[in-house]
C-alpha positions as CSV (number, residue, x, y, z in Angstrom):
1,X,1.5,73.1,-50.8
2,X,3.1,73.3,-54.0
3,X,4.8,76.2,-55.5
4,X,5.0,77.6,-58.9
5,X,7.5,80.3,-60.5
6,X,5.8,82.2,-62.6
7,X,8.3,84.5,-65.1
8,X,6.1,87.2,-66.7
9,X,7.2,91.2,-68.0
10,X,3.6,92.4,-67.6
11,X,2.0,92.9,-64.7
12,X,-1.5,92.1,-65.7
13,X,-0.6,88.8,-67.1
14,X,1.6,88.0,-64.3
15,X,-1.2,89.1,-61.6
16,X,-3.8,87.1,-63.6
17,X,-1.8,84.3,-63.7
18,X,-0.7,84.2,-59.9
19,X,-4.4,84.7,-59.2
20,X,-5.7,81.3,-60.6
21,X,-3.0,79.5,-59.1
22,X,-3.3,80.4,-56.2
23,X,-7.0,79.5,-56.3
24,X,-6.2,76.4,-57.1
25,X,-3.8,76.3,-54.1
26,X,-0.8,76.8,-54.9
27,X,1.8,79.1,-53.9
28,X,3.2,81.5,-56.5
29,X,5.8,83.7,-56.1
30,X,6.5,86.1,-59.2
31,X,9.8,87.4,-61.3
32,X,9.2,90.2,-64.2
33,X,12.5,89.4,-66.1
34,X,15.5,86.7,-66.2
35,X,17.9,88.3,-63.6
36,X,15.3,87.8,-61.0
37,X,13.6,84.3,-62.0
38,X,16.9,83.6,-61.8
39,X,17.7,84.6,-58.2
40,X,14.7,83.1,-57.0
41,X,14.8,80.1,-58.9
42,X,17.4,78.7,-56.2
43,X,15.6,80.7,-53.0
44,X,12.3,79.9,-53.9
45,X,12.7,75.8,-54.8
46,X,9.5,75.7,-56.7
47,X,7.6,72.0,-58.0
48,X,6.9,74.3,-61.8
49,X,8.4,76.9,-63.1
50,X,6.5,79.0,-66.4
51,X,8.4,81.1,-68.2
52,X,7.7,83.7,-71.3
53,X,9.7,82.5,-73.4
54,X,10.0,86.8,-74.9
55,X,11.2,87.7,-71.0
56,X,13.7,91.1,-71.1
57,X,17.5,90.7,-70.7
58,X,18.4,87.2,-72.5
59,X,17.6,85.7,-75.9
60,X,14.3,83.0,-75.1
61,X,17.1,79.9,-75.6
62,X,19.7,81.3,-73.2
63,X,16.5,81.4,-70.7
64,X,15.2,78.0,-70.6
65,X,18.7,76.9,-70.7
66,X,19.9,79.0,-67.7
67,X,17.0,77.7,-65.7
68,X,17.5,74.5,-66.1
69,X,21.2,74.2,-65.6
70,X,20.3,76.2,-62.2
71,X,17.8,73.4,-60.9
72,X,20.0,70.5,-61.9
């Protein structure tokens, strides 16, 4: 099964989100803001990971950067 990271602040978005992937079959496994995408991004080893780019915490650049640097 493959697994998606989804990185979403609100909860109805996030839930909405989660739902249709997981119709789709896949297994989602959410993080409201940057500090915890980022200690599951490691944990959680996921095949996609979505981001909002406007995610608490970090500027939207330092974000996508972090993440990346993590998986490599």
């Amino acid at each position: 099964m493959k697994k998606i990271l989804v990185v979403e602040d609100e909860l109805s978005i996030s839930n909405l989100i989660s739902s249709n992937l997981e119709q789709a079959d896949y297994k989602v496994v959410t993080a409201c803001d940057s500090t915890e995408a980022l200690r599951l991004v490691d944990s959680f080893c996921s095949h996609l990971l979505t981001i909002e780019l406007l995610v608490p915490q970090q500027s939207r650049v330092t974000n996508l950067v972090t993440l990346l640097q993590v998986r490599q």
